[in-house]
C-alpha positions as CSV (number, residue, x, y, z in Angstrom):
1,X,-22.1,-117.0,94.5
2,X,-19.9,-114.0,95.0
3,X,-21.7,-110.7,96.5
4,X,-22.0,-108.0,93.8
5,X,-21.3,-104.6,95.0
6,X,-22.8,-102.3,92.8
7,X,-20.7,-98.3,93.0
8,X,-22.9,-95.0,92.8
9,X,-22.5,-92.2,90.0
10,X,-20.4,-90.3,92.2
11,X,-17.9,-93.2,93.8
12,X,-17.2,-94.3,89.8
13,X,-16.5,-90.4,88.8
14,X,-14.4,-90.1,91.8
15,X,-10.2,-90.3,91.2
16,X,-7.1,-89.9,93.6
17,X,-5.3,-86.7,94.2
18,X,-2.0,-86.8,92.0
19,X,-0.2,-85.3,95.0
20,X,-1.2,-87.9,96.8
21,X,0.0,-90.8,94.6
22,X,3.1,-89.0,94.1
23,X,3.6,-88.7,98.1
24,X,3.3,-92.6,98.2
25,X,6.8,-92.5,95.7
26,X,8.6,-90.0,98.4
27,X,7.8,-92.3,101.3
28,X,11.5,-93.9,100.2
29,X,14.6,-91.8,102.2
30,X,16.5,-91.5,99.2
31,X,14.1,-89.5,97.1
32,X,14.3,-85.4,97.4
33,X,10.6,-84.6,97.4
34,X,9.6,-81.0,96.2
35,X,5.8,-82.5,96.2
36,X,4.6,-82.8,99.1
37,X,2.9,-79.0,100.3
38,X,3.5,-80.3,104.3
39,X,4.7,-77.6,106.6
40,X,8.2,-78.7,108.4
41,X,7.9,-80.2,111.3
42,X,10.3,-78.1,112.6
43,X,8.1,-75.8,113.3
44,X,5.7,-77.6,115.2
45,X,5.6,-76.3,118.6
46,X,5.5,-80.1,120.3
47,X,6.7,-79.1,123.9
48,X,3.5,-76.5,124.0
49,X,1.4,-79.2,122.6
50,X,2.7,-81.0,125.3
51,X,1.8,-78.8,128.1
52,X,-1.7,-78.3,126.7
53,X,-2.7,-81.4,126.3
54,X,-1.3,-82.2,129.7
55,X,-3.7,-78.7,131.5
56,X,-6.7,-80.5,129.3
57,X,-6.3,-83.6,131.0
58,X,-5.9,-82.7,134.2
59,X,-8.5,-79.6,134.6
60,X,-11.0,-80.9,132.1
61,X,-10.8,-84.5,131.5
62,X,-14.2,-85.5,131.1
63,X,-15.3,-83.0,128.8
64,X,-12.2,-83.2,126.6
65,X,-13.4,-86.9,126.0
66,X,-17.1,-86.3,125.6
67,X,-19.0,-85.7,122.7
68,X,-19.4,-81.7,121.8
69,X,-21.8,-79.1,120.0
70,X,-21.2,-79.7,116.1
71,X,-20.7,-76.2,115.8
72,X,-17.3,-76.6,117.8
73,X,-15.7,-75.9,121.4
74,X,-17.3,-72.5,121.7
75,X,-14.0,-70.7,123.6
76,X,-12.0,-71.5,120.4
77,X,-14.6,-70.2,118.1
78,X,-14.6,-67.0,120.1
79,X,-10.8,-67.1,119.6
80,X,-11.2,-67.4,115.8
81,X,-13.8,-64.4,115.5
82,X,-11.8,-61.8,117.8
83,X,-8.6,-63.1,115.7
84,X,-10.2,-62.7,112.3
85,X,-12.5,-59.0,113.3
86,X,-11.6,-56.1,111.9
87,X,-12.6,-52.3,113.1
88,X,-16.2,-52.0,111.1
89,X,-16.0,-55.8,110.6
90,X,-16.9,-57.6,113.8
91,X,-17.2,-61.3,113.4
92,X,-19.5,-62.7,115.6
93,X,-18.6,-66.3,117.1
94,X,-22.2,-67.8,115.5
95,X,-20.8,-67.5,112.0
96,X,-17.8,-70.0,113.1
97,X,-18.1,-73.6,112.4
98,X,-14.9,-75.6,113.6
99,X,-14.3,-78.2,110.9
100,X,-11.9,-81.7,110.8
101,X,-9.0,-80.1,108.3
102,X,-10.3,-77.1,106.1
103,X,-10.5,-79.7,103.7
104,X,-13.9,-81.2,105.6
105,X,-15.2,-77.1,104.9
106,X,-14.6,-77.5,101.0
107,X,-16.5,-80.9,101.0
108,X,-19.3,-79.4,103.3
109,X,-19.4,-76.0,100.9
110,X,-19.5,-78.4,98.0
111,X,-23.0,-80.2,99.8
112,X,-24.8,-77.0,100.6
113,X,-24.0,-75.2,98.0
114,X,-23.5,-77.1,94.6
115,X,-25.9,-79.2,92.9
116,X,-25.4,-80.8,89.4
117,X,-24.4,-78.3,86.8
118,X,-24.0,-75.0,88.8
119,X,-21.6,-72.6,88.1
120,X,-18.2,-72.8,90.1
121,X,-16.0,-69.9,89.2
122,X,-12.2,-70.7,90.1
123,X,-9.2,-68.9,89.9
124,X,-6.5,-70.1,86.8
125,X,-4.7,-72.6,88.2
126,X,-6.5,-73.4,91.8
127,X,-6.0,-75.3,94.3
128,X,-5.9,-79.2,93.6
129,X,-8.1,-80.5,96.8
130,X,-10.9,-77.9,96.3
131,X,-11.3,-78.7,92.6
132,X,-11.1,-83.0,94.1
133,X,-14.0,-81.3,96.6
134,X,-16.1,-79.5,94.9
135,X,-16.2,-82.1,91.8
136,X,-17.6,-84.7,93.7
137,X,-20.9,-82.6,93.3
138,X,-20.8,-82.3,89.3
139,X,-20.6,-78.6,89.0
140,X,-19.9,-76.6,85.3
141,X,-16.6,-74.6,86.4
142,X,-15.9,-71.6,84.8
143,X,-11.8,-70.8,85.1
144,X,-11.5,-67.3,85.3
145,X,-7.8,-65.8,84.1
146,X,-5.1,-65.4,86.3
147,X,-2.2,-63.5,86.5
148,X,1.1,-63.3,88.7
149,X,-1.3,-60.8,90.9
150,X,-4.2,-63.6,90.8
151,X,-7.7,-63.3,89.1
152,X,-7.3,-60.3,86.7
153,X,-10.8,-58.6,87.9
154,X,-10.7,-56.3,84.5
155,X,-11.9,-59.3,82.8
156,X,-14.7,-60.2,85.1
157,X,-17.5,-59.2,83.1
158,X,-21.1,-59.7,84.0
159,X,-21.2,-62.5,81.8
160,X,-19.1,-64.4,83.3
161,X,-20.0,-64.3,86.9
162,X,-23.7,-64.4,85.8
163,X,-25.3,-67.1,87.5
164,X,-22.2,-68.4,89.5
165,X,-23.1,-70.0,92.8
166,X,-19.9,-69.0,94.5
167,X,-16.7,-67.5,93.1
168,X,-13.5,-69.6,94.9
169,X,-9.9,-67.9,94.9
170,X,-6.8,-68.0,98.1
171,X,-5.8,-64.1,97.3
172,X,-2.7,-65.0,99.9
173,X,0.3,-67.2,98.8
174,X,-2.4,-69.3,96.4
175,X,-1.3,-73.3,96.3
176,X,-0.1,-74.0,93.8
177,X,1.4,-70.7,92.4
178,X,2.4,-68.3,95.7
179,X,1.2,-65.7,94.2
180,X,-0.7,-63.0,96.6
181,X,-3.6,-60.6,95.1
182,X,-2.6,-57.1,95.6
183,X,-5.0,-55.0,97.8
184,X,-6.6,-53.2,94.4
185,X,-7.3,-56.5,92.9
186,X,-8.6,-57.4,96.5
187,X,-11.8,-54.4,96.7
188,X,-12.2,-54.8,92.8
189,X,-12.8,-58.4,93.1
190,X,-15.2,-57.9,96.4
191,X,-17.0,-54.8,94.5
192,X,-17.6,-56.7,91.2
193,X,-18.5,-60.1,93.2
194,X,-21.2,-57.7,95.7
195,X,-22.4,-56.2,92.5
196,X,-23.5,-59.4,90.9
197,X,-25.0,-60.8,93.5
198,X,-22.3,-64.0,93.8
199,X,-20.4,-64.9,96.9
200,X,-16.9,-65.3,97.6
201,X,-15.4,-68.0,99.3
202,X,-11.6,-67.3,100.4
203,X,-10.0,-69.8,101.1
204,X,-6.7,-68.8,103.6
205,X,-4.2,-71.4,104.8
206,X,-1.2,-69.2,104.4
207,X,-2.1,-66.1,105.1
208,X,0.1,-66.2,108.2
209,X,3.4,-66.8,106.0
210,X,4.2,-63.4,104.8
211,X,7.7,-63.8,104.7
212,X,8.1,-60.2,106.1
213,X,5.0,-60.2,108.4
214,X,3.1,-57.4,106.0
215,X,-0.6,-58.8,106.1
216,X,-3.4,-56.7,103.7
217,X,-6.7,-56.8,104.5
218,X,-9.1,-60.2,103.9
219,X,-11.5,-60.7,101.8
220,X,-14.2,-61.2,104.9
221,X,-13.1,-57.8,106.6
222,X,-14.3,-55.9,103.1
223,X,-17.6,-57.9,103.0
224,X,-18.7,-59.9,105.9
225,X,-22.0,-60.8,104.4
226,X,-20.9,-61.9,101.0
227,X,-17.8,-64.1,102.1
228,X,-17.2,-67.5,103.1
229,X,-13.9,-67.3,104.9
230,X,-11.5,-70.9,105.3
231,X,-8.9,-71.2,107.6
232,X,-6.6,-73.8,109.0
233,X,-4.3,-74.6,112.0
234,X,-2.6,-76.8,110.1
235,X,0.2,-74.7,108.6
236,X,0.7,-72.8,112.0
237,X,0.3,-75.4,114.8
238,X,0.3,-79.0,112.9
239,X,-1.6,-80.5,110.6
240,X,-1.6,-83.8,112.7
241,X,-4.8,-82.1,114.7
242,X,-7.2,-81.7,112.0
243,X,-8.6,-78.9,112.7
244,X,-9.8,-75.5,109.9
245,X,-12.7,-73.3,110.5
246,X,-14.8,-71.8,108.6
247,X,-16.9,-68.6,108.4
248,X,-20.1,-68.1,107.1
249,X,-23.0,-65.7,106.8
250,X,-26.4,-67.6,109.2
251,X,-28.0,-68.9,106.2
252,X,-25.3,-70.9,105.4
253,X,-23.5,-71.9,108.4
254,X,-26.6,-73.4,109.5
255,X,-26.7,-75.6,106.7
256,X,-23.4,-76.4,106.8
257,X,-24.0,-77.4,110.9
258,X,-26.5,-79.9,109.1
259,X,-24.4,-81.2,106.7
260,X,-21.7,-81.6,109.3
261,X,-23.9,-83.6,111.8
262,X,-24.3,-86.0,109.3
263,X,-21.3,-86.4,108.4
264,X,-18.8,-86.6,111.7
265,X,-21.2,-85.0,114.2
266,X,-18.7,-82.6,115.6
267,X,-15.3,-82.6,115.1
268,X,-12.9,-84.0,117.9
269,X,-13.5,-81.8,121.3
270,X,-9.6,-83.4,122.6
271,X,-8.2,-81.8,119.7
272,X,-10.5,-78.1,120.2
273,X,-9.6,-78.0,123.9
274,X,-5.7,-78.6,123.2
275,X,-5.3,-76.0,120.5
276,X,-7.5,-73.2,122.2
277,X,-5.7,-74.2,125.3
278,X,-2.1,-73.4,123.5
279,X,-3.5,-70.5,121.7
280,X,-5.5,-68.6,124.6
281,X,-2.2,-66.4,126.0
282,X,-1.4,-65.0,122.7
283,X,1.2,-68.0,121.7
284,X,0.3,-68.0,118.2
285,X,2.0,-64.5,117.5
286,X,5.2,-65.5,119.2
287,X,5.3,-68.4,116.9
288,X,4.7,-67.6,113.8
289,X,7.8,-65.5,113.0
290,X,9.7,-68.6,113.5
291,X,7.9,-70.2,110.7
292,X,8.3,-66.9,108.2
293,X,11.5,-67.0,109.2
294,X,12.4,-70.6,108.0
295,X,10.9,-70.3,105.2
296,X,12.3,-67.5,103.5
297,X,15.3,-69.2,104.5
298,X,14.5,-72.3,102.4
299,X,12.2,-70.3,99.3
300,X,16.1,-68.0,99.1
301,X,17.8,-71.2,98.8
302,X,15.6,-72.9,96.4
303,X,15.8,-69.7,94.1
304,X,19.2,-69.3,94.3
305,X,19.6,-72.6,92.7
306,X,16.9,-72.5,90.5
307,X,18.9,-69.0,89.3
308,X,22.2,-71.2,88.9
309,X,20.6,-74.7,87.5
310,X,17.8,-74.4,85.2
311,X,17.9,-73.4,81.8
312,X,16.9,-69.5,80.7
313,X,13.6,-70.4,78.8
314,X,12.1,-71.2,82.6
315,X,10.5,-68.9,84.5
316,X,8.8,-69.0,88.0
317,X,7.7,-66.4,90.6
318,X,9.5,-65.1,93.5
319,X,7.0,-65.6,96.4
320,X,6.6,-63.2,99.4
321,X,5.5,-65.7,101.4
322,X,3.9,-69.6,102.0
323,X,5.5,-72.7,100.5
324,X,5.5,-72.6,96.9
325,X,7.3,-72.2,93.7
326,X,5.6,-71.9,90.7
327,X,8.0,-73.2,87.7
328,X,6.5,-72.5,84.0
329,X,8.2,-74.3,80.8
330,X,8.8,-73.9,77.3
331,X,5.5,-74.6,75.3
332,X,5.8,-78.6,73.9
333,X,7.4,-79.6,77.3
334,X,4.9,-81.6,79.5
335,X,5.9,-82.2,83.3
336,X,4.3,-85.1,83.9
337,X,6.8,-86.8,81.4
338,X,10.0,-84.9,83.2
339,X,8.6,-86.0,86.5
340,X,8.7,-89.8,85.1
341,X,12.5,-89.5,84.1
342,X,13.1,-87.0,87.9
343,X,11.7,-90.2,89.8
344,X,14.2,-92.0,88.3
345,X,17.1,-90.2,89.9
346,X,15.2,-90.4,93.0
347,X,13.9,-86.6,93.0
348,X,10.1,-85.6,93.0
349,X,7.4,-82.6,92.3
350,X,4.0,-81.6,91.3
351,X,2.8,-81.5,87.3
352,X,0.6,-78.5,87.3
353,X,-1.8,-80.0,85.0
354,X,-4.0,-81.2,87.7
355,X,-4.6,-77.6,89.3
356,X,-6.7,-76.5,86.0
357,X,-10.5,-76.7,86.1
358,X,-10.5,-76.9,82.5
359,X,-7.6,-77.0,79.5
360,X,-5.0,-77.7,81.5
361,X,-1.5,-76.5,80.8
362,X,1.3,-79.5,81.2
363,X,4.1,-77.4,81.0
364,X,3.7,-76.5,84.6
365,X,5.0,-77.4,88.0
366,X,4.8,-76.7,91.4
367,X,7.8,-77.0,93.8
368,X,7.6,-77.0,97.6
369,X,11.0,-76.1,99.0
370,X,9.8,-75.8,103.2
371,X,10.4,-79.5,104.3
372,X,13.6,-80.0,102.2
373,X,17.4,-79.6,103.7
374,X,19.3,-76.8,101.9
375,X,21.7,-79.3,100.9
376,X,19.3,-81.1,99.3
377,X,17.6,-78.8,97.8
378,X,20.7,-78.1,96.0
379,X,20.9,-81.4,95.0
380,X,17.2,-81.9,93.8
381,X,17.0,-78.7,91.6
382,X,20.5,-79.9,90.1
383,X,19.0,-83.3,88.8
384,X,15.8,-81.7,87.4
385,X,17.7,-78.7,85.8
386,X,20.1,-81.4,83.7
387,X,16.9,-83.3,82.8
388,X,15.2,-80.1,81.7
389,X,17.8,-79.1,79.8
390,X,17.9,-82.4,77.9
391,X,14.3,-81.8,77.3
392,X,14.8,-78.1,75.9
393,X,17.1,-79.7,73.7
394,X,14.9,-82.4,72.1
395,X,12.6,-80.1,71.6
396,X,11.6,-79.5,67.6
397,X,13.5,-76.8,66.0
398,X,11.1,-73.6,65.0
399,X,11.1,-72.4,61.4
């Protein structure tokens, strides 16, 4: 008699991340992978790692090892709140909650604050791994239009931010399009979101990655008490460590401490003590220019040859930072299919389709140019501008 495992509601409704299955195709040498949104490991700072880790272990070995508060390794908090406080906008170290990737934060946001049916306003298209998050809790999303400045705030009417539980947008260098929300859009979008009552949850992995160092003011710094602040050291140390952060007014921190006990009970104090350790002297600032300047380096050289090798009815942005090209088709094209016929010259990206709440558009794609040779990328956007243009071409003639 074979044992019958019966699967919950949520397990059934649950489904991979596209990225995801299209990493597992890049895994072979020969393929040019634009999918992947993985910082270069060129820029992770191993021989500091090195020397951290080694300090931990020597001056603090048993506590490094031990179990720790759930609310994190309380020196590296502190770091995160003087790092993130603005003049008028102090951050106080309570509100920080140290978190196993920022993706752990989505899930635990998703817990506290979304029950079955509640409104989830999202940005048009979002980020692929907050919309996996968030629907594992069986929210109605409401896609809110988008522009190349992000969410265009003269359409957020009190009807449609009626009700929301939390309004989700990354106003810097947004995965999957780049795109970066303009400081107007920034204190319209906080005013309209204060007025009706609904909180904002910024989500802020690259907001490090201005490609010319020019940083405009967060989210959290305009309204402390009505955002939810996400951050990461993944794409500014290494993602390897598993470590985000996230910041949140008491009432909900508290409940996300209690979400986050049952889950992992606190995430790894080894990892906490290594990266505060590296951080503490002010390393992080003398690092990160490396990184912006790498990759404006590669995002120049993937434009260039987008410029030279895909057709004229294409059009994508010109980021000012982070890791991604946004690439938009002629209507009647769907990437999913190009992607099919790419693989097969050994060359690889991201259908947009899966970044849309709701009516997804499948003539989109995201490119990620930071982990790529220039060489190659050469190569890679050769291949998919000959295939492209064989697909503009079989396109129905218009009347």
């Amino acid at each position: 008699m074979s044992t019958q495992f019966v699967l919950s509601g949520r397990a059934r409704a649950l489904t991979s991340s596209a990225i995801r299955e299209i990493l597992k195709i890049t895994e072979r040498p020969e393929v040019v992978s634009f999918a992947g949104g993985l910082p270069s490991p060129a820029t992770f700072p191993v021989e500091r790692m090195r020397e951290a880790t080694e300090k931990v272990l020597r001056e603090a070995p048993h506590a490094a090892l031990q179990y720790g508060p759930t609310e994190g390794f309380a020196p590296l908090r502190e770091w995160v709140a003087a790092r993130l406080s603005r003049p008028g906008a102090a951050i106080p170290a309570s509100r920080v909650l140290i978190t196993t990737g920022s993706q752990q934060g989505l899930d635990l946001l998703g817990k506290v604050l979304i029950d079955e049916g509640s409104k989830v306003l999202v940005e048009t298209p979002s980020y692929l791994g907050a919309l996996q998050a968030f629907s594992l809790f069986s929210p109605r999303f409401g896609a809110l239009p988008a522009d190349a400045q992000g969410i265009v705030t003269d359409a957020l009417d009190a009807a449609r931010l009626s009700g929301a539980r939390f309004l989700y947008c990354l106003p810097n260098f947004q995965n999957p399009t780049g795109r970066r929300m303009p400081l107007a859009r920034r204190e319209a979008l906080v005013a309209l979101a204060a007025e009706a009552g609904v909180p904002l949850v910024e989500d802020d992995p690259y907001g490090e990655l201005s490609y010319g160092g020019e940083a405009l003011p967060s989210l959290l710094s305009m309204n402390p008490d009505g955002v939810i602040y996400m951050g990461s050291f993944s794409k500014v140390l290494a993602p390897g460590l598993r470590l985000g952060y996230v910041v949140a007014p008491e009432q909900v921190h508290a409940k996300m401490v209690q979400a986050k006990q049952a889950a992992d009970l606190h995430t790894p104090s080894f990892s906490q003590r290594i990266v505060h350790e590296a951080l503490r002297d002010g390393f992080l600032d003398a690092h990160i220019p490396s990184i912006r300047s790498l990759y404006a380096q590669q995002c120049e050289r993937m434009l260039a040859a987008l410029e030279r090798e895909f057709p004229p009815q294409a059009r994508w942005n010109r980021p000012e930072g982070g890791m991604f090209i946004w690439v938009e088709l002629p209507e009647g094209l769907d990437s999913g299919v190009l992607l099919a016929k790419a693989v097969e010259r050994n060359v690889a990206f991201v259908p947009g389709a899966p970044f849309y709440a709701i009516e997804p558009r499948a003539n989109t794609l995201r490119l990620s140019f930071v982990t790529v040779p220039g060489e190659k990328i050469d190569a890679g956007i050769k291949v998919l501008g000959e295939l492209l243009a064989a697909e503009i071409a079989a396109l129905p003639a218009v009347a």
